[in-house]
Structures are given as structure tokens and as C-alpha cells.
C-alpha positions as CSV (number, residue, x, y, z in Angstrom):
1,X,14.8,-18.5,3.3
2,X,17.7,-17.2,1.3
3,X,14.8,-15.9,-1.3
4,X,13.1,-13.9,1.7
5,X,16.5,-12.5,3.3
6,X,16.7,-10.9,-0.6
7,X,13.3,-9.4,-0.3
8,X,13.9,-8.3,3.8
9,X,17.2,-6.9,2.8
10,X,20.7,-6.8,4.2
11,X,19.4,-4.5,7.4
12,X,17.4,-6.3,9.0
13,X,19.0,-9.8,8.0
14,X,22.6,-8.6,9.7
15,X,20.2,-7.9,12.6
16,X,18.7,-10.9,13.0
17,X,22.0,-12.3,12.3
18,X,23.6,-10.5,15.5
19,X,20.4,-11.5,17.7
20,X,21.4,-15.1,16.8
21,X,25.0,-14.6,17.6
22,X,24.1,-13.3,20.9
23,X,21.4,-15.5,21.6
24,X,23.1,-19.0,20.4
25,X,26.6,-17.9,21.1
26,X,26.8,-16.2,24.5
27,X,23.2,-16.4,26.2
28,X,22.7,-20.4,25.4
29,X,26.0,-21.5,26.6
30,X,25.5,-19.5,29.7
31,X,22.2,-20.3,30.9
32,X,23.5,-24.0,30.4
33,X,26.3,-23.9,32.2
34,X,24.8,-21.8,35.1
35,X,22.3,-24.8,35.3
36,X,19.7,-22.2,34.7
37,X,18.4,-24.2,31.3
38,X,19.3,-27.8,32.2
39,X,16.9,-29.8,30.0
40,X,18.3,-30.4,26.1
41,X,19.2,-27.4,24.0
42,X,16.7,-27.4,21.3
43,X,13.9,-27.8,24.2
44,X,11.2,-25.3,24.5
45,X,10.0,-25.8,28.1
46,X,13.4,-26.8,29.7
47,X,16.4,-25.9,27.1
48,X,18.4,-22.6,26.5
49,X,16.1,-22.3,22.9
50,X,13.1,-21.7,25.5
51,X,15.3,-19.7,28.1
52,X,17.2,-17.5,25.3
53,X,13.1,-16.6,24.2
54,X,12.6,-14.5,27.4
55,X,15.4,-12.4,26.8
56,X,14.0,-11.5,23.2
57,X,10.6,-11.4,24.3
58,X,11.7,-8.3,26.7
59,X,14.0,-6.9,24.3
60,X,10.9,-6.9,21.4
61,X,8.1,-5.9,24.4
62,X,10.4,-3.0,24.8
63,X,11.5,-1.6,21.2
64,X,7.1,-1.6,20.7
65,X,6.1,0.6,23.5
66,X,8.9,2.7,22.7
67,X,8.2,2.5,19.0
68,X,4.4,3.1,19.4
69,X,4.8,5.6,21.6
70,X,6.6,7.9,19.8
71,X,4.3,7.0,16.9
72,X,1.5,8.4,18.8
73,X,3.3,11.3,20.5
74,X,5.3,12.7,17.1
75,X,1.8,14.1,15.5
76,X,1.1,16.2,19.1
77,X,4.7,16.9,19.3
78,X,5.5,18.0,15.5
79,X,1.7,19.9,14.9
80,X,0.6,20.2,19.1
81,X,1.4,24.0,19.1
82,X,-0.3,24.3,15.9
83,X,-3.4,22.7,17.2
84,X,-3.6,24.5,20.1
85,X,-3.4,28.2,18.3
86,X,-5.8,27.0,15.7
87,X,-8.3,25.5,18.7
88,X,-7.6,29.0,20.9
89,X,-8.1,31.4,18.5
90,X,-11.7,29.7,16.7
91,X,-12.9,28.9,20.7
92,X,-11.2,32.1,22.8
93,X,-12.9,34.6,20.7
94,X,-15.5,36.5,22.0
95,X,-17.9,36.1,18.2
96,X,-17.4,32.3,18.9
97,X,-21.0,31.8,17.7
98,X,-21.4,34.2,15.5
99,X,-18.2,32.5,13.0
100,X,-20.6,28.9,13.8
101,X,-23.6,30.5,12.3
102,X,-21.5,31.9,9.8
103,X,-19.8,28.0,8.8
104,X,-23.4,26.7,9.0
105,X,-24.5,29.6,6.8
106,X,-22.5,29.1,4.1
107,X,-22.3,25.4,3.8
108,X,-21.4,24.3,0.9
109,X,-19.9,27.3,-0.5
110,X,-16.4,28.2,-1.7
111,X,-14.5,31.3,-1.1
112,X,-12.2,32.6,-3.5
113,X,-8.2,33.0,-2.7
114,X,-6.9,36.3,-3.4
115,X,-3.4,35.2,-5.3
116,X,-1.7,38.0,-7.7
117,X,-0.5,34.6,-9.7
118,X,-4.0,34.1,-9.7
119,X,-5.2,36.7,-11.5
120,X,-2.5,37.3,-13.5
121,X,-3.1,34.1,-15.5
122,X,-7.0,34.5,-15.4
123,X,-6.5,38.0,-17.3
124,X,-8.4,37.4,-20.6
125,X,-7.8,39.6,-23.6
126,X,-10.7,42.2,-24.7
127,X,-11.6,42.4,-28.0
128,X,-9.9,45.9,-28.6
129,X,-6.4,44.1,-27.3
130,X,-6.5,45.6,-24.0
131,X,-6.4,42.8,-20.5
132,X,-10.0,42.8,-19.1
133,X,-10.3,42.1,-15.1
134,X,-9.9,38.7,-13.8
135,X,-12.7,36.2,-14.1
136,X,-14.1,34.5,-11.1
137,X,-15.1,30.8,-11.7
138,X,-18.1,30.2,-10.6
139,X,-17.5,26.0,-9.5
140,X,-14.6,25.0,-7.9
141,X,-13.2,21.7,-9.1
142,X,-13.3,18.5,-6.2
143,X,-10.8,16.3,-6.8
144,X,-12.3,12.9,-5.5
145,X,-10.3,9.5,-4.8
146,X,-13.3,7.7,-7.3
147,X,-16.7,8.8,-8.6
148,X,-19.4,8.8,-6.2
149,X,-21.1,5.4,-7.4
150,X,-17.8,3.5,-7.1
151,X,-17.5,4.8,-3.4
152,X,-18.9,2.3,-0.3
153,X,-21.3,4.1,1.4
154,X,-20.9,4.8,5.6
155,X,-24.0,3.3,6.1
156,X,-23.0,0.4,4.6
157,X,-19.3,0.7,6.4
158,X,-20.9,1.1,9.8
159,X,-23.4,-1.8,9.0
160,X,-21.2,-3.9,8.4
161,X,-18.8,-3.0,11.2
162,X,-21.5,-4.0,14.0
163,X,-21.6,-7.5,12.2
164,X,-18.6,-8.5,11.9
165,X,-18.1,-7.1,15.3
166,X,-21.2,-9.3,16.2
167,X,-19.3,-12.3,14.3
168,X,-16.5,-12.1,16.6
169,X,-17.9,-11.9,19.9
170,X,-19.9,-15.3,19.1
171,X,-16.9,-16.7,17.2
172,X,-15.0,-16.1,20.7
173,X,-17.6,-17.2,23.0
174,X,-18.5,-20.4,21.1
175,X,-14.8,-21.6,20.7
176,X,-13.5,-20.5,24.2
177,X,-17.1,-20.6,26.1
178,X,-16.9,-18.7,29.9
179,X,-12.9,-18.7,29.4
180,X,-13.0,-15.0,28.1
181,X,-15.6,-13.4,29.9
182,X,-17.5,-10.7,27.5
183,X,-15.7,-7.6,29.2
184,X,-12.3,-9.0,27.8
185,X,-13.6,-9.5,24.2
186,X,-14.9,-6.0,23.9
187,X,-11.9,-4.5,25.4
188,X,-9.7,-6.2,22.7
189,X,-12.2,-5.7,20.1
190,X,-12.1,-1.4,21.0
191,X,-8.1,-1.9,21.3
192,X,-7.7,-4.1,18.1
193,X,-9.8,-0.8,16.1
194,X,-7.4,1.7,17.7
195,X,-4.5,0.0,16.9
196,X,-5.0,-0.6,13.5
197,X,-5.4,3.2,12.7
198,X,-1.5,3.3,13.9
199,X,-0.9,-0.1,12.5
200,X,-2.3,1.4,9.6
201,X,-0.2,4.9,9.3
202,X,2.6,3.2,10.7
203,X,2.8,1.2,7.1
204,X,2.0,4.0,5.0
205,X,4.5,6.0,6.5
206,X,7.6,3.0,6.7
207,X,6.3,0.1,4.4
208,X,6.6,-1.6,7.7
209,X,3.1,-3.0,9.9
210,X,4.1,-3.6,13.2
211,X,1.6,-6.0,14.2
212,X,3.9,-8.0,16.5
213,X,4.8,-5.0,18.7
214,X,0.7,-3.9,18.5
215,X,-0.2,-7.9,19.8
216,X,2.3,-7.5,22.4
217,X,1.2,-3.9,23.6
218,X,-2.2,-5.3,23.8
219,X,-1.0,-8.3,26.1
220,X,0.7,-6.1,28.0
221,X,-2.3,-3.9,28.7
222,X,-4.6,-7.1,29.3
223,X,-1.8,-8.4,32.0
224,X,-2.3,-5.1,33.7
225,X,-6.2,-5.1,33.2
226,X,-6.9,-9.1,34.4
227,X,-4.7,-9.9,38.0
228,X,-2.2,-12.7,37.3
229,X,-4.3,-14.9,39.9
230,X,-6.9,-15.1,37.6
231,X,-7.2,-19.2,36.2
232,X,-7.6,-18.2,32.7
233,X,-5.0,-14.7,32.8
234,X,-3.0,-16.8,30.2
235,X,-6.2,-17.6,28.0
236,X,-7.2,-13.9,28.2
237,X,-3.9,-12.7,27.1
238,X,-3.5,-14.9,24.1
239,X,-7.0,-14.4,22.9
240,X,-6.8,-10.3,23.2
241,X,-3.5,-10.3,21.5
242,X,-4.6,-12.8,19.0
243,X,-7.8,-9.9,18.2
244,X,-5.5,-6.6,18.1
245,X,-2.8,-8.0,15.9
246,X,-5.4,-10.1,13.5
247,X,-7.2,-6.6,13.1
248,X,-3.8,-4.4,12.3
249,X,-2.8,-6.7,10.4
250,X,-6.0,-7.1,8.0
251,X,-6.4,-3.4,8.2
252,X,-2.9,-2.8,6.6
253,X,-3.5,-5.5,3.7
254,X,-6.6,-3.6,2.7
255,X,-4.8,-0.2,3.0
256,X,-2.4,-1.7,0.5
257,X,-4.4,-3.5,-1.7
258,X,-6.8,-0.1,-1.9
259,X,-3.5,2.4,-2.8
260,X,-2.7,0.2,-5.4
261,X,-6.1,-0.3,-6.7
262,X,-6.2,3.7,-6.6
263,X,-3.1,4.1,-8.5
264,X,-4.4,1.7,-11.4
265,X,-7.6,3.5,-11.1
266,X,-9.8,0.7,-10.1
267,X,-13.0,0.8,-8.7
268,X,-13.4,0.6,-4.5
269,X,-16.3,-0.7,-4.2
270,X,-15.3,-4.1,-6.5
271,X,-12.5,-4.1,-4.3
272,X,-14.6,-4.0,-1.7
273,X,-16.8,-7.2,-2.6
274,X,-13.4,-8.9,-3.9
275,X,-12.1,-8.6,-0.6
276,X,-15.3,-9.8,1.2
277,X,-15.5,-12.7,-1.4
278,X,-11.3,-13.4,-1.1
279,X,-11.8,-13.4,2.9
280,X,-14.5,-16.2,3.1
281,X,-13.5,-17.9,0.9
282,X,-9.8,-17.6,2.2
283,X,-11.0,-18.6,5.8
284,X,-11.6,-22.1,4.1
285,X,-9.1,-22.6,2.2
286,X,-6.7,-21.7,4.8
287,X,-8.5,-23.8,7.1
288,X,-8.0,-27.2,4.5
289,X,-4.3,-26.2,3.7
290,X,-3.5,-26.8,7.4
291,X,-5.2,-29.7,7.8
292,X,-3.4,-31.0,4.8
293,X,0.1,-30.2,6.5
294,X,-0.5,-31.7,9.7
295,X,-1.3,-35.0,8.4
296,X,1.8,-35.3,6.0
297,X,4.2,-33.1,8.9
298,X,4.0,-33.1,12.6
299,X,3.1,-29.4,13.9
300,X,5.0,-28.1,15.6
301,X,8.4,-30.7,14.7
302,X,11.3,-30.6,13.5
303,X,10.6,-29.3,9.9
304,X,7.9,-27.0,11.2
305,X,8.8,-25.6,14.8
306,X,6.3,-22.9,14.6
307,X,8.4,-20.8,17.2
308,X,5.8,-17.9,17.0
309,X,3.4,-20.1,18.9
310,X,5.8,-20.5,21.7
311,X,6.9,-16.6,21.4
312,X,2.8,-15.9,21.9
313,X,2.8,-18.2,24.9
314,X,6.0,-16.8,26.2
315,X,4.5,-13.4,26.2
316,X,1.5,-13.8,28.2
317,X,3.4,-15.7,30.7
318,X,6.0,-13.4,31.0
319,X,3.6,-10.5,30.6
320,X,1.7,-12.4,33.9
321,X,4.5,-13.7,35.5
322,X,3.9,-17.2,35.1
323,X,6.4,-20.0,34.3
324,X,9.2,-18.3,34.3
325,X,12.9,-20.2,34.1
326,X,15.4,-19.7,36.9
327,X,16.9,-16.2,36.1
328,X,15.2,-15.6,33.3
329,X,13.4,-12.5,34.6
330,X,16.6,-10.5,35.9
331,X,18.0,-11.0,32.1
332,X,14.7,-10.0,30.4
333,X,14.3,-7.0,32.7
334,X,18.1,-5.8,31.6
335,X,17.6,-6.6,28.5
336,X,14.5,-4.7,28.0
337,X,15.6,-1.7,30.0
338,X,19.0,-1.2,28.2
339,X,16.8,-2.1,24.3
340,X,14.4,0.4,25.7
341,X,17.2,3.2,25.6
342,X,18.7,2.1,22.5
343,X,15.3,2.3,20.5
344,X,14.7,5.6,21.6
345,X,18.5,6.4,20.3
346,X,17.1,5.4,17.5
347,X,14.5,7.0,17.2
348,X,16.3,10.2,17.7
349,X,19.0,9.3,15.3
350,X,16.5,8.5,12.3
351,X,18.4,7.6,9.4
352,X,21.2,5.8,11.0
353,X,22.4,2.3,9.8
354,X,21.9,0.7,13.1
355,X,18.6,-0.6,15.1
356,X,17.7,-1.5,18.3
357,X,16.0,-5.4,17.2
358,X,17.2,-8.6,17.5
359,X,15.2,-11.6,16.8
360,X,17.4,-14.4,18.9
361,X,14.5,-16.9,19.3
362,X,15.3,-18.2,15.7
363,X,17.9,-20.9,15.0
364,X,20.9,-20.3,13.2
365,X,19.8,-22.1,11.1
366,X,17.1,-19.8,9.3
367,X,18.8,-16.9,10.4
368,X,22.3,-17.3,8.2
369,X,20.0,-18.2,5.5
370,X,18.4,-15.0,5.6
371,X,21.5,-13.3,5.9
372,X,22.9,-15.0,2.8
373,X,20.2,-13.7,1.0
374,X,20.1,-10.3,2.4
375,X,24.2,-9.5,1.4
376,X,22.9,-11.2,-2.0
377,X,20.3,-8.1,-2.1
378,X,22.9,-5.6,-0.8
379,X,25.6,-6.8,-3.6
380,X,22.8,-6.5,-6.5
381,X,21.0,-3.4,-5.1
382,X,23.9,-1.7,-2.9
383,X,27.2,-2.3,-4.5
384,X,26.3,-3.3,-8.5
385,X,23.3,-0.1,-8.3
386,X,20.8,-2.2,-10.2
387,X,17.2,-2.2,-10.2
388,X,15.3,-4.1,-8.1
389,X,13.2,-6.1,-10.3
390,X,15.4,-8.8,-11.6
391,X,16.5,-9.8,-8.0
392,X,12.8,-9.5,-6.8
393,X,11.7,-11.6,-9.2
394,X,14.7,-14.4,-8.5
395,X,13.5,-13.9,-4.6
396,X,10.1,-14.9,-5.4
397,X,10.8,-18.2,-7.2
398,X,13.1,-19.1,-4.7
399,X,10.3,-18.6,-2.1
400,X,7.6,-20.2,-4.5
401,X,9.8,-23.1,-5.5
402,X,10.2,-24.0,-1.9
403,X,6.7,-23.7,-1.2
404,X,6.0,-25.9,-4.2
């Protein structure tokens, strides 16, 4: 843990470490001693570790609506007017059609730019000394991401979209049977594609894939959608979040892996089959590794807690109104009404050293970990001005010899 509070860094690591103050130090004690948590601490279903969850549950359910939204409303609000000049002036003129049979007449053509740079530096010498007029190039020069035969067709693309599209609705139906009724799976199949076009630009533009706030959006929208008296609302919730976030989150791994396969000027399309290969046979291997922990550890226990399960579950219950602690409501509302604000503070504030996230649901006991490695970061990276790669490379034995 120290190793990954290098690579996180000392932002969000002094975060999470004020989300465990507050959660460990202020909210435990007091939902114990109001009696509102009166099972043991470290209890999920009865303890202040599973009553403390609600409150960061809210406060995270609110910093991704807020956080999404604005990532969907900044392109209308930052280009809108441009949009809507460029759409009036090609659609309000009266020669609408004649300028579309125009475009369709010159397909494929070029039109050159008048520049005076331009033609000054295209002025070619006559043989009798004197500047001769500008010459026109006949081809204009396409700069493509690859050559054409190292490019994945859209057939192929689309093809393959309807299969694996295909793949999950069985996959679904087959594990869960008539608990997710087809309308549900769809519906989180069309969400899960949308998403990850913001998960998507969200971590080009920030490094930073916020599948967790995408899952939760889409449980939110499903807890609208399916009526908390449904039997299997919970089911429903967890499978449809399950769907959006898998998809951002596989969609951002590609987007990565395909920039830096562009910068080192590989090819797409044996990226393309690499990742197809890597995913099957990672599905399998993944698949064995887990079975291999849960027969030498207990899952979840005490070495492996596995709190995102319980966060997932949390969610959908709180998202439906189910199971919820004494109190626990009133907080979470607060909580996610006054994080709300402070996100879109934020927001507004870009650039500022503060953030409105705290993760509270983890012990202190990974947290001050973290945080011991992110002030290790800040002291190499901050204060001594080095580079990055020695302490990267010290962050990712610690994290290997661990896993090891």
C-alpha cells in the first residue's frame, strides 16, 4: 500500500486520509454511541464500518453526477454558440440545397487556402533570376494515424460489436436466468456504450477513468427505471452497474494501450488481435487466480475484506431504499447535498489544491499506508524536484514484492 500511495500521490492520499479521519474518528464513535450502529465495529451489516459506508456512498453518488455532468455540459457550454452559428447559417440559408449538391459534387476534392505565407514560400525562382507565380500542388498530403492495411475495418468493428453484444445478453441470462428480465440488460448494455465515450474522454483529458462514479450513475438511473418493490430491484441494480462500469473501464484500457501503441508506431490491427487474444485468455486466467486465493484465504476475511463488494451492495440498496441503518439516510442525504456543492466549487475553481472526495469506507489501516507513501512521492517529486522514474520504479517493486 505504501508503494501505491507513491504512485496515487500526496493529493489524493491526504484525501483519503481526511475521509478516514472523519469517518473513523467522528462518524464511528457517534453512530455507536447514539446506538444507531450497535453490533461490533469492524461489522459490515450491524457496526459503524457498515454505517460510516452510507455516508461515503452519498458523498461519492454525489461528486459523480456533479462530475459527469459538467463533463457532459462543458463541450455545449464552451463550443454551444459555435455550434449553433455554424448549424444556422449551413441550414437558415435560402441555397440550402444548392451548397448539398455542391458538397456532394465535389467529393473528394481539396480546395486550396489563400495564405500570403503561403505563397510567399512556394515562389520558385525562374531561370532568368526573376520569382515566378506560386505553384499549386496538385495532391494534398493526409496525414493518417496508420497505413490503410494496418487499420480494422468498420465492418469488422460493427461485426464484432453485435457479438460480443450477443455474448453478453446470453452470459447474463444463463448466469442470472429470469432475475434480469431482457429490457434491463439492453438498457445497461446502451448505457454501458454511452458511458464509456465519457469514461473514455474523461481519461484522455485527466489520466483519471471514473468508472466508479459511471457504475454508480447507472445504479442510480436503474433505481429510478425498476420501482423499489420489485423482488429482484437489488439484483437488477448490481448487474446494470456491474455492465456500465466493466465497459468504461475496458474501453479506457484499450484507449491507452492504442495511444501508446500509436506513439511507438505500432500496428492497430496486431493490437487489435493482441487484445482479443490477451482478453480470452485473461478471462481464464483470472478465473484460476481466484480460485487459487479462496482456497489458501477466506474471501472476503480479515486479510482480504473486499470492501468494494459491500460498497456495490450498499449502493443499490441505498439507491432503492432498502436496508438502511437507523439514521443513516438523514446523514447520507447531508452529506451528499453539502459534497454536491463542494464538487461543483470545485469544479469552478479548477486548479485548486483542494477536492471534494473522501473515501471513509476504508480502514485506517490502508489509508495511513497510502498516505505514507503519497508525502514519500511529494518529498521526492515536490520538495527534492526529481524525476519521477526512480520513485516509480521503487513503487512498483514495493507493489510487486507484495503481490509476490
Amino acid at each position: 500500500y505504501v508503494g501505491q500511495g507513491i504512485i496515487m500521490g500526496p493529493a489524493t492520499t491526504l484525501h483519503m486520509l481526511l475521509g478516514a479521519v472523519v469517518g473513523w474518528a467522528v462518524l464511528s464513535p457517534l453512530a455507536k454511541g447514539k446506538g444507531w450502529a450497535e453490533g461490533p465495529v469492524d461489522d459490515w451489516t450491524s457496526g459503524s464500518k457498515g454505517w460510516i459506508v452510507w455516508v461515503s456512498l452519498a458523498i461519492m453518488l454525489a461528486d459523480s453526477i456533479v462530475s459527469l455532468g459538467w463533463l457532459i455540459l462543458r463541450p455545449l457550454i464552451m463550443h454551444g454558440s459555435q455550434w449553433y452559428q455554424v448549424a444556422q447559417d449551413y441550414i437558415g440559408g435560402s441555397d440550402l440545397w444548392k451548397r448539398i449538391g455542391s458538397q456532394v459534387s465535389h467529393k473528394g476534392a481539396y480546395t486550396a487556402l489563400e495564405s500570403s505565407e503561403h505563397d510567399e514560400n512556394h515562389r520558385l525562382p525562374s531561370p532568368s533570376g526573376s520569382v515566378s507565380e506560386p505553384r499549386v500542388e496538385k495532391e494534398a498530403v493526409v496525414d493518417l494515424d496508420a497505413p490503410p492495411a494496418h487499420l480494422i475495418s468498420n465492418r469488422t468493428v460493427l461485426v464484432l460489436l453485435a457479438l460480443s453484444i450477443l455474448m453478453c445478453v446470453v452470459a447474463v441470462r444463463v448466469v442470472f436466468g429470469t432475475l434480469v428480465p431482457f429490457y434491463a440488460i439492453f438498457l445497461s448494455i446502451i448505457l454501458a456504450l454511452l458511458l464509456s465515450v465519457m469514461g473514455v474522454r474523461a481519461q484522455g483529458e485527466t489520466d483519471l477513468n471514473p468508472v466508479s462514479g459511471i457504475s454508480k450513475l447507472t445504479q442510480l438511473v436503474f433505481a429510478i427505471i425498476i420501482p423499489s418493490s420489485h423482488p429482484n430491484a437489488v439484483t437488477i441494480n448490481l448487474v446494470a452497474g456491474a455492465i456500465s462500469e466493466s465497459g468504461a473501464l475496458q474501453a479506457g484500457d484499450m484507449m491507452q494501450d492504442l495511444k501508446a501503441g500509436h506513439l511507438l508506431g505500432a500496428s492497430p490491427k496486431a493490437q487489435f488481435y493482441g487484445q482479443m487474444i490477451g482478453s480470452a485468455v485473461g478471462a481464464i486466467i483470472s478465473a484460476f487466480v481466484y480460485k487459487l486465493y479462496t482456497t489458501v484465504y477466506q474471501v472476503p476475511g480479515g486479510m482480504f475484506e473486499v470492501p468494494t463488494g459491500y460498497v456495490w451492495i450498499f449502493t443499490a440498496r441505498l439507491v432503492t431504499g432498502k436496508g438502511l441503518p437507523p439514521m443513516a439516510w438523514q446523514w447520507a442525504s447531508g452529506a451528499g447535498c453539502l459534497f454536491a456543492v463542494m464538487t461543483a466549487l470545485r469544479i469552478r475553481g479548477q486548479g485548486k489544491s483542494w477536492q471534494a472526495w473522501v473515501r471513509m469506507y476504508n480502514t485506517p489501516s490502508f489509508t495511513l499506508a497510502r498516505t505514507v507513501g503519497g508525502l514519500v512521492s511529494w518529498y521526492w517529486r515536490g520538495y527534492k524536484k526529481r524525476e519521477d522514474t526512480p520513485v516509480i520504479v521503487l513503487a512498483s517493486g514495493l507493489i510487486l514484492g507484495e503481490g509476490l
